[in-house]
LODRENFI-67739 format. One record per residue (C-alpha): x, y, z; residue in one letter; residue number from 1. Coordinates in pm, 1 decimal. Each point is the difference from the previous one (the first is absolute). Example, Ala and Ser with C-alpha at 12.3 -4.5 7.8 and 13.67 -1.06 7.14 Angstrom:
NODE        X        Y        Z resn resi
NODE   1230.0   -450.0    780.0    a    1
NODE    137.0    344.0    -66.0    s    2
***
This chain:
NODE        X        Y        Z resn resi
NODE   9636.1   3151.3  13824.9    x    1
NODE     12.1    375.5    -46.2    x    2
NODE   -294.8    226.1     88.1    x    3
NODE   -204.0    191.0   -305.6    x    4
NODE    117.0    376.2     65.0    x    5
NODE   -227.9    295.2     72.8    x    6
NODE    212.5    345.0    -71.4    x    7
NODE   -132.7    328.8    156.1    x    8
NODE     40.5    346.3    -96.2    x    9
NODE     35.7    328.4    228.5    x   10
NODE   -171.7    262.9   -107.6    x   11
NODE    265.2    306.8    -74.9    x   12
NODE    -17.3    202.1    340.9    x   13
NODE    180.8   -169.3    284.0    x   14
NODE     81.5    247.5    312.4    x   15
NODE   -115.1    259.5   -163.3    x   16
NODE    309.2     -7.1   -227.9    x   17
NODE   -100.5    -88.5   -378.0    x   18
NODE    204.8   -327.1   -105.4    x   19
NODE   -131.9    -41.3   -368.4    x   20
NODE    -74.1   -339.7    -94.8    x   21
NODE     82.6   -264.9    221.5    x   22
NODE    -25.8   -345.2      6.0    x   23
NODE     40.5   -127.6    366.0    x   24
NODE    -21.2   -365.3    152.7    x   25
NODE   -130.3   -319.2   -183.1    x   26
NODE   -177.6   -249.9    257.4    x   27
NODE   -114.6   -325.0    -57.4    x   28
NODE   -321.2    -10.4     73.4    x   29
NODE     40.8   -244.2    319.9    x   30
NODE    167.3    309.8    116.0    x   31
NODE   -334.0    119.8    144.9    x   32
NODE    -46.2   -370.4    134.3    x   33
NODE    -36.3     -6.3    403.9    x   34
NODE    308.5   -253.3    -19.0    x   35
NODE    208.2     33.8   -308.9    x   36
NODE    271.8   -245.4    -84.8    x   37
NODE    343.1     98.0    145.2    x   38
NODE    187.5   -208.9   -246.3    x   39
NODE    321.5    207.5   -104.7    x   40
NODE    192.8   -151.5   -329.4    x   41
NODE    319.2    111.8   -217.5    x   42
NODE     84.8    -44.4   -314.4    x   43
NODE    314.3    113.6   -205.8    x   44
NODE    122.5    -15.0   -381.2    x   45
NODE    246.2    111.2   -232.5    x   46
NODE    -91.9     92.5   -378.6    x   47
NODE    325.0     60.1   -218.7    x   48
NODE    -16.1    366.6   -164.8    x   49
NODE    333.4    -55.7   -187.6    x   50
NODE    -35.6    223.3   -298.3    x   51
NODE    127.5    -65.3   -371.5    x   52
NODE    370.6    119.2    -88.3    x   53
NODE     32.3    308.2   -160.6    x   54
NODE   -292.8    140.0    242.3    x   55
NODE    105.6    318.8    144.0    x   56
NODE    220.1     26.3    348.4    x   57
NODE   -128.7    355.5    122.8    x   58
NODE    219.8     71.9    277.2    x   59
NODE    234.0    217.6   -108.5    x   60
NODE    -28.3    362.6   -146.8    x   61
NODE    -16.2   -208.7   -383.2    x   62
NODE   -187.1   -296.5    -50.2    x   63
NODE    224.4   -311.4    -84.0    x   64
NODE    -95.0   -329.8   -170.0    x   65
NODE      0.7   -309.1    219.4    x   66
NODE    265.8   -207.4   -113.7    x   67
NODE     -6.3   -289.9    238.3    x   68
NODE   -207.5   -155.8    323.0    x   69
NODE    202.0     15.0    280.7    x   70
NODE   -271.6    -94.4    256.3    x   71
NODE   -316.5   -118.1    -92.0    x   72
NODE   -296.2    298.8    114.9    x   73
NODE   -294.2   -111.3    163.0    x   74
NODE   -342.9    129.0    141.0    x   75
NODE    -22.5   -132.6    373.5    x   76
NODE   -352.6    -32.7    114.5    x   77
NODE   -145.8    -57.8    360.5    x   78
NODE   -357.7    -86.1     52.1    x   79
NODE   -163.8     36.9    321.8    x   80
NODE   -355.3    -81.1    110.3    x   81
NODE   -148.4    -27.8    359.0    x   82
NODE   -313.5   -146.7    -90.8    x   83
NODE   -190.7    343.4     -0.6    x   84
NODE    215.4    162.3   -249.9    x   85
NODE    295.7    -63.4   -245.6    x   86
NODE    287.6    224.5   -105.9    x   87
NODE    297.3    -31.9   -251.1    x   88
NODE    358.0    147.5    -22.8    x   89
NODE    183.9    -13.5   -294.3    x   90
NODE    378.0    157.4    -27.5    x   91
NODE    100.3     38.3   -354.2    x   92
NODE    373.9     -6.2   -141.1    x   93
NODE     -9.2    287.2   -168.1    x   94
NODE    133.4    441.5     69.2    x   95
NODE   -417.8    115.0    -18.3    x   96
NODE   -316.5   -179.2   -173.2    x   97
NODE   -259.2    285.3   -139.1    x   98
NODE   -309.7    -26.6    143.8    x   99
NODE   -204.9   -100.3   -310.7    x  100
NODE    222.9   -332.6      6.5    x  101
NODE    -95.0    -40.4    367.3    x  102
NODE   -366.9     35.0    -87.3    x  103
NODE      8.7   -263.4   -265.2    x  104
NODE    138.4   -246.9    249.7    x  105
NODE   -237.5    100.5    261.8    x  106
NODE   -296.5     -9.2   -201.0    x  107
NODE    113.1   -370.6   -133.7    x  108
NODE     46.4    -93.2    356.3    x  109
NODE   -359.1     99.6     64.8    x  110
NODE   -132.0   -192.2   -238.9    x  111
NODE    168.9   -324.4     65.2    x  112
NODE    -13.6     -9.4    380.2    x  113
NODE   -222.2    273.8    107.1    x  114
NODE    245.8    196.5    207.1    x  115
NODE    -56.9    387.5    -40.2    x  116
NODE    236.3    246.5   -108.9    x  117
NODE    -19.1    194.6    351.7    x  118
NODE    134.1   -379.6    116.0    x  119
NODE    325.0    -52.3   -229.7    x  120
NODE    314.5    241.0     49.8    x  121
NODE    226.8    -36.9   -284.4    x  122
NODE    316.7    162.0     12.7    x  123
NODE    327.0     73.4   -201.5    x  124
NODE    336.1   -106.0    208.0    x  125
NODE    174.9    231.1   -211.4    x  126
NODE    282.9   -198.4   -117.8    x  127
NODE    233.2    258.0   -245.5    x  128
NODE     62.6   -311.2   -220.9    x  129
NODE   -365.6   -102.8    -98.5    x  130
NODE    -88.6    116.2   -357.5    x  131
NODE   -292.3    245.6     -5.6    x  132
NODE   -350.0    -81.6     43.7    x  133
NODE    -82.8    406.0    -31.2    x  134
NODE   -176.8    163.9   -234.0    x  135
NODE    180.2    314.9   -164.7    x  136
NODE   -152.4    223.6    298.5    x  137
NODE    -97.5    -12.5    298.9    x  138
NODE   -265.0    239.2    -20.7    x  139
NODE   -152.4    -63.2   -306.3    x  140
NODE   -163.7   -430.7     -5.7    x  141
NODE     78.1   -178.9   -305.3    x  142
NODE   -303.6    -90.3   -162.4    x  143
NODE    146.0   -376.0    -44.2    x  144
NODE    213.7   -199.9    144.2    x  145
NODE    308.1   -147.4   -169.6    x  146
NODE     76.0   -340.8    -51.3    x  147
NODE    232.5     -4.3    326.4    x  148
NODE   -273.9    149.6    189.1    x  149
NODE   -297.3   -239.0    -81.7    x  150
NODE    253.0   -280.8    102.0    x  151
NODE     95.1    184.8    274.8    x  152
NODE   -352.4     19.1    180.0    x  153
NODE    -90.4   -292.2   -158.1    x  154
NODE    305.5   -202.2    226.6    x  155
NODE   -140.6    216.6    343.3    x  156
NODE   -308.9   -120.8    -38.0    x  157
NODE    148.6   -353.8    -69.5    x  158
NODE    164.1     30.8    285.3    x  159
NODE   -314.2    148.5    270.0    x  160
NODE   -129.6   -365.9   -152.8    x  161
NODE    260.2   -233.2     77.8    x  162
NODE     36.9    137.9    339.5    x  163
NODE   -388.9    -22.6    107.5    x  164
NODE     37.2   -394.5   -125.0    x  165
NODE    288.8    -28.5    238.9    x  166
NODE   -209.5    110.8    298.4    x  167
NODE      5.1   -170.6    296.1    x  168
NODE    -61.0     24.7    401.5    x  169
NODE    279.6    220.6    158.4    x  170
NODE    108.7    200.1    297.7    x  171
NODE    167.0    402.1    -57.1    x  172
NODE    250.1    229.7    131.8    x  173
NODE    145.5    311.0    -50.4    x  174
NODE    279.4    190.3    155.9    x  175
NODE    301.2    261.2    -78.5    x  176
NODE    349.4     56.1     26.7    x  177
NODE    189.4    280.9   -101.9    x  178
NODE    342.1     39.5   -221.8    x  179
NODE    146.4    294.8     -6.4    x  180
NODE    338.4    -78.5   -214.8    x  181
NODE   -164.2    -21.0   -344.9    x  182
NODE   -241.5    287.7    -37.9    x  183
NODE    112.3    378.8    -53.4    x  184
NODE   -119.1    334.8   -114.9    x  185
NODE     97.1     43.0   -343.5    x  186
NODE   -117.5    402.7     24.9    x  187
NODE    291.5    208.7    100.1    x  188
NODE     46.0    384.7    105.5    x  189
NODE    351.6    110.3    -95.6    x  190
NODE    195.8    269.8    -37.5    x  191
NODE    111.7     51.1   -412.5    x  192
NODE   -274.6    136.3   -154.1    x  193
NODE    163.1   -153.7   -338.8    x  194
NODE   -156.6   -338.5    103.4    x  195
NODE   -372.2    153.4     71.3    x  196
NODE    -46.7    103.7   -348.9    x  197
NODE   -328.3   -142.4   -146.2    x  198
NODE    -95.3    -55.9   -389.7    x  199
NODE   -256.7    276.8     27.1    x  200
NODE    241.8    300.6     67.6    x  201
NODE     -4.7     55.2    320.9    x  202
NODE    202.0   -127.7    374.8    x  203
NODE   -149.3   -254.8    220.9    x  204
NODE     69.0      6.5    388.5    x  205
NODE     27.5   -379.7     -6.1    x  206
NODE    196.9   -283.2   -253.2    x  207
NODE   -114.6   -361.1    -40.5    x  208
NODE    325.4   -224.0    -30.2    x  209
NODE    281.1    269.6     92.7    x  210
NODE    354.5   -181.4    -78.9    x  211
NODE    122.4   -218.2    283.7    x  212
NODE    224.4    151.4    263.8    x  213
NODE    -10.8    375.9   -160.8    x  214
NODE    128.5    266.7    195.1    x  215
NODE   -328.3    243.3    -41.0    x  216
NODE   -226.5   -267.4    150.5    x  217
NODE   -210.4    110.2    280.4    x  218
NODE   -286.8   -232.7    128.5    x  219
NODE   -267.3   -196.7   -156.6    x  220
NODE   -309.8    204.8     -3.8    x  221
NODE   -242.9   -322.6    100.0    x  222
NODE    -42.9   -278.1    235.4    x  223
NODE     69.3   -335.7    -87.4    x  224
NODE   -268.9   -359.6    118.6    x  225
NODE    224.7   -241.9    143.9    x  226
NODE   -303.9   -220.4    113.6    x  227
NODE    -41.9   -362.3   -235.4    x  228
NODE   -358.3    -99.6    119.2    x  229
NODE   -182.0   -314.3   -105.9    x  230
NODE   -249.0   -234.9     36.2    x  231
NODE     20.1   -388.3     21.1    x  232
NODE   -235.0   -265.0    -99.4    x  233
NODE     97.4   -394.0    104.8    x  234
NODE   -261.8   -293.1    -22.5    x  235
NODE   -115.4   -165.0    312.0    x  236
NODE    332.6   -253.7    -16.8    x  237
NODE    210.5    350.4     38.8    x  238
NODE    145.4    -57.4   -338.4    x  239
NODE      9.6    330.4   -190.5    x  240
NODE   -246.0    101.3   -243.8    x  241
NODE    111.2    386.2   -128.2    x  242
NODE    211.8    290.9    146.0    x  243
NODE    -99.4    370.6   -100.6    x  244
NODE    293.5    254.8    121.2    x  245
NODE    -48.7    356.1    -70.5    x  246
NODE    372.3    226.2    -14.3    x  247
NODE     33.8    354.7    -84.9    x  248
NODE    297.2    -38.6   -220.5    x  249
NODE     12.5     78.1   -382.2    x  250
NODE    149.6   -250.3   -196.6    x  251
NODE    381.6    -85.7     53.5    x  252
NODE    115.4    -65.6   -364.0    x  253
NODE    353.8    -95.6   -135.6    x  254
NODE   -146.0   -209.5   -300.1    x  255
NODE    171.5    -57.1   -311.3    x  256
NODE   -121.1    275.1   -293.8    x  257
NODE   -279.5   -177.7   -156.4    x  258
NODE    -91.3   -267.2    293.3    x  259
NODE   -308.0    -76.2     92.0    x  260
NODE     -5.0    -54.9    392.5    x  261
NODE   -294.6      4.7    270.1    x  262
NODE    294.9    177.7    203.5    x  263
NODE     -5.9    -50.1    409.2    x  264
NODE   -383.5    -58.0      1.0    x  265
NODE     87.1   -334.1   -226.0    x  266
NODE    285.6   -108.9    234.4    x  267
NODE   -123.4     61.5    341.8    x  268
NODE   -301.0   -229.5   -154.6    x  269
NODE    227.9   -266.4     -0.9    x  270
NODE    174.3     91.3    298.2    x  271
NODE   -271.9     44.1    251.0    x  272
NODE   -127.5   -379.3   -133.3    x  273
NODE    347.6   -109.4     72.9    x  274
NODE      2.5    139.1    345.8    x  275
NODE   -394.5   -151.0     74.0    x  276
NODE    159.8   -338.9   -101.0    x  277
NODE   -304.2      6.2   -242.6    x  278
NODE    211.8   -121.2   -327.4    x  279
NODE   -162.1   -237.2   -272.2    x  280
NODE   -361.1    -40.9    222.3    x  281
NODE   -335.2    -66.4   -200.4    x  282
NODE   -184.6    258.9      0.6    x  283
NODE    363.9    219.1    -13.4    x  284
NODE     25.6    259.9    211.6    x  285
NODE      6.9    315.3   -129.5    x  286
NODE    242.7    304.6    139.4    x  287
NODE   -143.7    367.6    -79.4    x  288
NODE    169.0    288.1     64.9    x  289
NODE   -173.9    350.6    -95.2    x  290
NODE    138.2    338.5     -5.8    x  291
NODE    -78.2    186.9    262.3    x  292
NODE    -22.1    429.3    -41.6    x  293
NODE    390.9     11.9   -134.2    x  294
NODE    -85.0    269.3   -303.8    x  295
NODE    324.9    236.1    137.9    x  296
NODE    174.3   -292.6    191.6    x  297
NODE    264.4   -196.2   -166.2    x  298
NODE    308.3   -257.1    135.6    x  299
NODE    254.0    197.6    -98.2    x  300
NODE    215.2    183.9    327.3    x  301
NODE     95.4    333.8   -155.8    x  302
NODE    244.2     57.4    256.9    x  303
NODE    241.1   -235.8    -89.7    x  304
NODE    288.0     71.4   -176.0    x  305
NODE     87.8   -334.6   -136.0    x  306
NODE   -248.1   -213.1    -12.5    x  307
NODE     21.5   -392.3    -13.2    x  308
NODE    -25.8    -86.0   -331.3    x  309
NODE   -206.5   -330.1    -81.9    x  310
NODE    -48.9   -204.1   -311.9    x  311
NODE   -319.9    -49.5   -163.0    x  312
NODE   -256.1   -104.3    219.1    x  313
NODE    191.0    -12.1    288.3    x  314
NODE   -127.7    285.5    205.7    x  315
NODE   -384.6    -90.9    -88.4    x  316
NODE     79.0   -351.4    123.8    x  317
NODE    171.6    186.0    343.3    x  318
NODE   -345.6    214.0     18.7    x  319
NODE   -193.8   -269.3    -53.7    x  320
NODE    180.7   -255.6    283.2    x  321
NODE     34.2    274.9    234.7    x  322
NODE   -369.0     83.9    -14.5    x  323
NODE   -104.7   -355.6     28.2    x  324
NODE    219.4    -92.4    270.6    x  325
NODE   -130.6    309.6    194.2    x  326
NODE   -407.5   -160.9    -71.3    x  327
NODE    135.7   -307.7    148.6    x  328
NODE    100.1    108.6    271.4    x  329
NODE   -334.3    191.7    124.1    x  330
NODE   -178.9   -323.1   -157.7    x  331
NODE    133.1   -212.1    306.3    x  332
NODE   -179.4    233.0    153.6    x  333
NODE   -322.4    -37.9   -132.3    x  334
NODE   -319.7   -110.7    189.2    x  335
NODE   -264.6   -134.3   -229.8    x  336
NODE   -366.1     23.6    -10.3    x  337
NODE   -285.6   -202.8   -121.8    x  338
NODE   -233.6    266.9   -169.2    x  339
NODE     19.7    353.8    -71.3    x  340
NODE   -268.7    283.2   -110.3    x  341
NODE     77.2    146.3   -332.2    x  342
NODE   -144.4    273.6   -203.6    x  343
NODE     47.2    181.7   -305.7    x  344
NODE    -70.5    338.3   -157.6    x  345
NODE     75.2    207.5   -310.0    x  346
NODE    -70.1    360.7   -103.5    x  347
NODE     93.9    209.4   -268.7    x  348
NODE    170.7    338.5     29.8    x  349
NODE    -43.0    304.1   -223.4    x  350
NODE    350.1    167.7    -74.9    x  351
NODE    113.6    344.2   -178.0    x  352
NODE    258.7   -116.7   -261.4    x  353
NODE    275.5    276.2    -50.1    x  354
NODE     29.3    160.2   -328.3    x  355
NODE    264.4    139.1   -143.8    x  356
NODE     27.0    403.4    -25.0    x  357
NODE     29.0    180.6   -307.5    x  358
NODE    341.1    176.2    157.2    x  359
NODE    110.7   -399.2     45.8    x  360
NODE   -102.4    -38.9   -351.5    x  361
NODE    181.8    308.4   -158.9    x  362
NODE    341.5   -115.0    217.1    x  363
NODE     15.4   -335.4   -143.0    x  364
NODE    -41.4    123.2   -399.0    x  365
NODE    238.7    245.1     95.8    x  366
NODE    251.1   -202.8    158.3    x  367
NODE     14.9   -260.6   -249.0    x  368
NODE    -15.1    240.6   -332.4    x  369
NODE    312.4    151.0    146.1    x  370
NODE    188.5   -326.7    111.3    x  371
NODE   -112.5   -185.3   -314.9    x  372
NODE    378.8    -14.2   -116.9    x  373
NODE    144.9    -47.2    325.1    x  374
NODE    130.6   -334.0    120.9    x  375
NODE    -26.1    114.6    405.7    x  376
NODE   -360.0    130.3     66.8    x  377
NODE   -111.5    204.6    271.1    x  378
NODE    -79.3   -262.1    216.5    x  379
NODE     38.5   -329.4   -100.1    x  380
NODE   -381.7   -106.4     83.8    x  381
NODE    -98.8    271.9   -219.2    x  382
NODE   -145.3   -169.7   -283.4    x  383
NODE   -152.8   -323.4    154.4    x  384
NODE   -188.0    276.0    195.2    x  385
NODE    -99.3    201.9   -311.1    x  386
NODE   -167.0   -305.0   -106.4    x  387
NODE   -196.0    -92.2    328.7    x  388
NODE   -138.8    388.8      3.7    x  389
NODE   -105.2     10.8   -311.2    x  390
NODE   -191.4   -372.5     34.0    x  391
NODE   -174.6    187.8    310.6    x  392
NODE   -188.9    239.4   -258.6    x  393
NODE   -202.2   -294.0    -80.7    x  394
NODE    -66.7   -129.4    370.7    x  395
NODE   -353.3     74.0    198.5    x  396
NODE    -44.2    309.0    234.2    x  397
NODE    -75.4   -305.0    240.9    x  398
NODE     89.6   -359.7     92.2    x  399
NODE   -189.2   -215.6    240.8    x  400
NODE    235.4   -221.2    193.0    x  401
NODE    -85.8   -375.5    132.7    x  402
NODE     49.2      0.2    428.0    x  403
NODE     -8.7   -314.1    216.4    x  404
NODE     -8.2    -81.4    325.9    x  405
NODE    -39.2   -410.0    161.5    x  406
NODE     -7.7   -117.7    310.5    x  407
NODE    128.6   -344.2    141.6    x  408
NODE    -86.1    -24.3    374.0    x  409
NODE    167.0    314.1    144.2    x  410
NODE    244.3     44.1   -330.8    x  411
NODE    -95.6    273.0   -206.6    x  412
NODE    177.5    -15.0   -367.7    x  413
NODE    -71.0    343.0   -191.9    x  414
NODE     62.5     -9.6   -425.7    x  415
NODE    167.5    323.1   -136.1    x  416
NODE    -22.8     -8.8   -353.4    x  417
NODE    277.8    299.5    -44.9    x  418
NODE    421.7    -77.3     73.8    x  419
NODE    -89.3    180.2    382.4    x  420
NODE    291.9    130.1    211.1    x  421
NODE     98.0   -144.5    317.4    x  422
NODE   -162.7    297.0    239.0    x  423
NODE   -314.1    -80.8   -132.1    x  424
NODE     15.9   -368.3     76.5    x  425
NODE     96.6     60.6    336.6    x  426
NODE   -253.5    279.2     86.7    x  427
NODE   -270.4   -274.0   -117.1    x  428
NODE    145.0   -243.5    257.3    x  429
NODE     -0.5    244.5    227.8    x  430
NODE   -352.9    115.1      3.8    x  431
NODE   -146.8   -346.7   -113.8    x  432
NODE   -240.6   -149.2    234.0    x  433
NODE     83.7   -378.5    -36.9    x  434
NODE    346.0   -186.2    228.0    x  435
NODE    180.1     -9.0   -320.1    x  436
NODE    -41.8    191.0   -331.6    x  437
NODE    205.5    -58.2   -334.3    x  438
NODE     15.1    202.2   -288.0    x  439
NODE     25.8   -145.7   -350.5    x  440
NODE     94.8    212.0   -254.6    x  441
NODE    -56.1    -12.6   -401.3    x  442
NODE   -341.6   -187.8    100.8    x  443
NODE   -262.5      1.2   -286.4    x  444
NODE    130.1    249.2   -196.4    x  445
NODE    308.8    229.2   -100.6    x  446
NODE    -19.9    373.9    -19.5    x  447
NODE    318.5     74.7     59.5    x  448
NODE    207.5    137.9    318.8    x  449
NODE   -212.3    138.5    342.5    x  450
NODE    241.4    289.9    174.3    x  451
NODE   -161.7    206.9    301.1    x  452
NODE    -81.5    337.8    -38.5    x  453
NODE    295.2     73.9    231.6    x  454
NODE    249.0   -215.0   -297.5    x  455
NODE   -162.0    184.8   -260.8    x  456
NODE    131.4    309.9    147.8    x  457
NODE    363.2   -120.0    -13.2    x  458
NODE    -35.9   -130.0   -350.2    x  459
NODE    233.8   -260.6   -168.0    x  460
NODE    -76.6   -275.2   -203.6    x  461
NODE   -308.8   -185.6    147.3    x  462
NODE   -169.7    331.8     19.3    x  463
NODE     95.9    186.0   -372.8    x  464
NODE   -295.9    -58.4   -214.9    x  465
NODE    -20.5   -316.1   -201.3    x  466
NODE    128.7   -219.7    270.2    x  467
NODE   -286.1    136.1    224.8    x  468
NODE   -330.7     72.2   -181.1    x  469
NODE   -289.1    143.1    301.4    x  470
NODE    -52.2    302.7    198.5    x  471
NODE    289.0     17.1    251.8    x  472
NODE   -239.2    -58.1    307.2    x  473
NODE   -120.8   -346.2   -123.1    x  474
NODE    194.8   -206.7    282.2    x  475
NODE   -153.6    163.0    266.7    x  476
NODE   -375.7    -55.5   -149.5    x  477
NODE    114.5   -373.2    -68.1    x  478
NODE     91.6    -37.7    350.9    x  479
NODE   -301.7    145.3     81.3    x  480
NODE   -199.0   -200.2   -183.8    x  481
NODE    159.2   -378.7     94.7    x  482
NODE    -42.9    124.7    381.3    x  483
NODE   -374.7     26.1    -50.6    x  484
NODE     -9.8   -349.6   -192.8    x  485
NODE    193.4   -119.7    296.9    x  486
NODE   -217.5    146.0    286.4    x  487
NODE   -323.1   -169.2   -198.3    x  488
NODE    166.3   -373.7    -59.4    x  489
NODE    121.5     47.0    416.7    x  490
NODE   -379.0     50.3     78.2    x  491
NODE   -161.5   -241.6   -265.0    x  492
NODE   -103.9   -290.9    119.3    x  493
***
């Protein structure tokens, strides 16, 4: 029988360091009890977020109608609740859910189980072959939500319910395993300055995508995540319940034009449930796997010449098998436990949205005035980004941006809601205070692509305005900020 719910809030100052609002830690109240129950139960559902035909697929440079389902897309849910406190996960086929989407959801799951917003991480998996759930910026909120939208956080919510129904006593692990093969840095220092052109008129130092095998290729200019971390939740029989895995590799792709496809996230679903030997169970089992901090990491190896070529689907399905096989194998591994502390907390963080200049202005009605007849442009992004700069007139001087942190017994999961580049997820691994830390990215909102300060210096595409929207420096305060949520859910109680 759950436990009514007593939420607390923390006043703004915390370490002398101002954190804004912040919304940290729901108890139930026999959480101040002498002897609280140390009952630990998991739950896990699927809600189907297939979207209508004709629905946009925004993964390209042009939008492109959805012409048929290849794979069905789902929202994969994971309750957890140790008696003192309950938390939900929800991984969403889709390439990035706005925020305002993610509040509607939350605020329905509040109301019909009591659970918190600080207490449900909902995140994008960023499949390219989703159709959109944006709005048409990612500064600016829509004032209403479309017809796909409403469905869209109506089916989350739908599915935060069907999983707390299928709760039931069980036993958690977690554990890691790294593979290396599929992940690499899609930034690139070379040596023709003809492929660092940008669409604003100047030369970057870095390009995203250079072609395969070119002579002027030099060295990627970031790290790449090899680690696939997850948790595992069984019932007391040992038969599996749910399996969260957390990669940092963008999608894979190879889809037919006009497919709509959950991509590798959808297939290692079914793979990982293969692999478990947890096929056609009641409650199913549910395989989740979440993108880790992949926003300049890609599976493509640049180096090679001539690269394998697969048909459709084939290499997601490879990705997909290889990254389950390698969770298998550190799941033999696993050592269970009984009951596990968790904790949650949420903050919001004030950001300077970039504007464009009036020189960026002037370039782009000169540009296009004087290759308004001309079939080859200047550079052939040059009028997608016209558009996106001059949407940007109408964005806020600021944006306040949704940041997460949980804790499951000495895991520590942080929520990025920003496509985040690989250094960044490994620095907050690195200076995390928990065993284990995993970094979800596209979590409760979508503004858009997170370079450091030190990739904004290099330029290229994740950087140029209009793929990336706030003040340069914005990683590093993020980091800063989900370290301080983690040092207070290590200490809480």
């Amino acid at each position: 029988m759950s436990r009514p719910i007593l939420s607390r809030w923390i006043p703004p100052a915390f370490s002398g360091v101002c954190l804004g609002w912040l919304l940290l830690t729901t108890f139930s109240l026999s959480a101040f009890a002498d002897e609280p129950e140390r009952e630990f139960r998991a739950g896990a559902a699927t809600s189907n977020i297939t979207p209508p035909l004709g629905e946009l697929i925004v993964g390209g440079w042009k939008p492109i109608p959805a012409r048929t389902i290849h794979d069905e897309l789902h929202a994969r849910c994971l309750v957890l609740d140790n008696g003192l406190t309950r938390i939900a996960l929800v991984l969403c086929d889709n390439v990035g859910i706005p925020e305002e989407v993610f509040q509607q959801a939350q605020v329905q799951i509040q109301e019909s189980t009591g659970i918190p917003a600080s207490h449900v991480l909902l995140a994008s998996t960023h499949t390219h072959s989703a159709t959109t759930a944006r709005g048409p910026s990612k500064m600016v909120r829509s004032e209403s939500l479309t017809d796909y939208q409403r469905f869209l956080a109506g089916r989350i919510s739908d599915a935060v319910r069907r999983a707390i129904e299928n709760l039931r006593p069980a036993r958690i692990a977690w554990g890691s395993i790294d593979e290396p093969s599929e992940v690499f840095n899609r930034r690139w220092f070379v040596h023709n300055a003809a492929l660092l052109t940008n669409p604003f008129g100047g030369v970057d130092r870095v390009r995203m995508n250079p072609p395969r095998g070119h002579e002027s290729l030099d060295r990627p200019a970031g790290p790449t995540d090899p680690e696939i971390s997850f948790l595992s939740l069984q019932d007391l029989d040992g038969r599996p319940i749910a399996l969260l895995a957390n990669y940092s590799l963008h999608y894979v792709g190879g889809v037919r034009s006009g497919d709509v496809s959950a991509d590798y996230f959808g297939y290692f679903a079914k793979a990982i449930e293969r692999k478990l030997g947890a096929s056609d169970q009641s409650p199913p089992f549910v395989g989740i796997l979440s993108n880790g901090t992949s926003g300049d990491v890609n599976n493509i190896n640049f180096r090679e010449k001539s690269p394998k070529r697969y048909e459709p689907y084939a290499k997601m399905q490879e990705v997909a098998q290889k990254v389950a096989d390698k969770v298998y194998q550190a799941h033999e591994q696993l050592q269970f436990l009984d009951w596990v502390p968790m904790d949650a907390a949420r903050t919001g963080l004030t950001l300077s949205v970039r504007k464009p200049t009036e020189e960026m202005t002037d370039y782009f009605s000169r540009v296009l005035a004087e290759n308004a007849d001309s079939e080859t442009p200047v550079h052939s992004r040059t009028s997608i980004y016209a558009e996106r700069i001059e949407a940007l007139k109408q964005a806020p001087d600021q944006v306040t941006v949704p940041l997460q942190a949980l804790r499951i017994g000495d895991w520590g999961i942080a929520a990025i809601p920003f496509e985040t580049f690989a250094e960044t997820g490994l620095e907050l691994k690195d200076r995390s205070p928990f065993e284990r830390t995993m970094v979800i990215e596209l979590a409760n909102g979508s503004f858009g692509y997170l370079p450091t300060p030190g990739q904004h210096r290099l330029g290229g595409y994740e950087t140029w305005l209009g793929t990336n929207y706030v003040q340069p420096d914005a990683s590093e305060r993020i980091v800063s900020r989900l370290l301080e949520l983690f040092s207070m859910l290590q200490s809480s109680r």
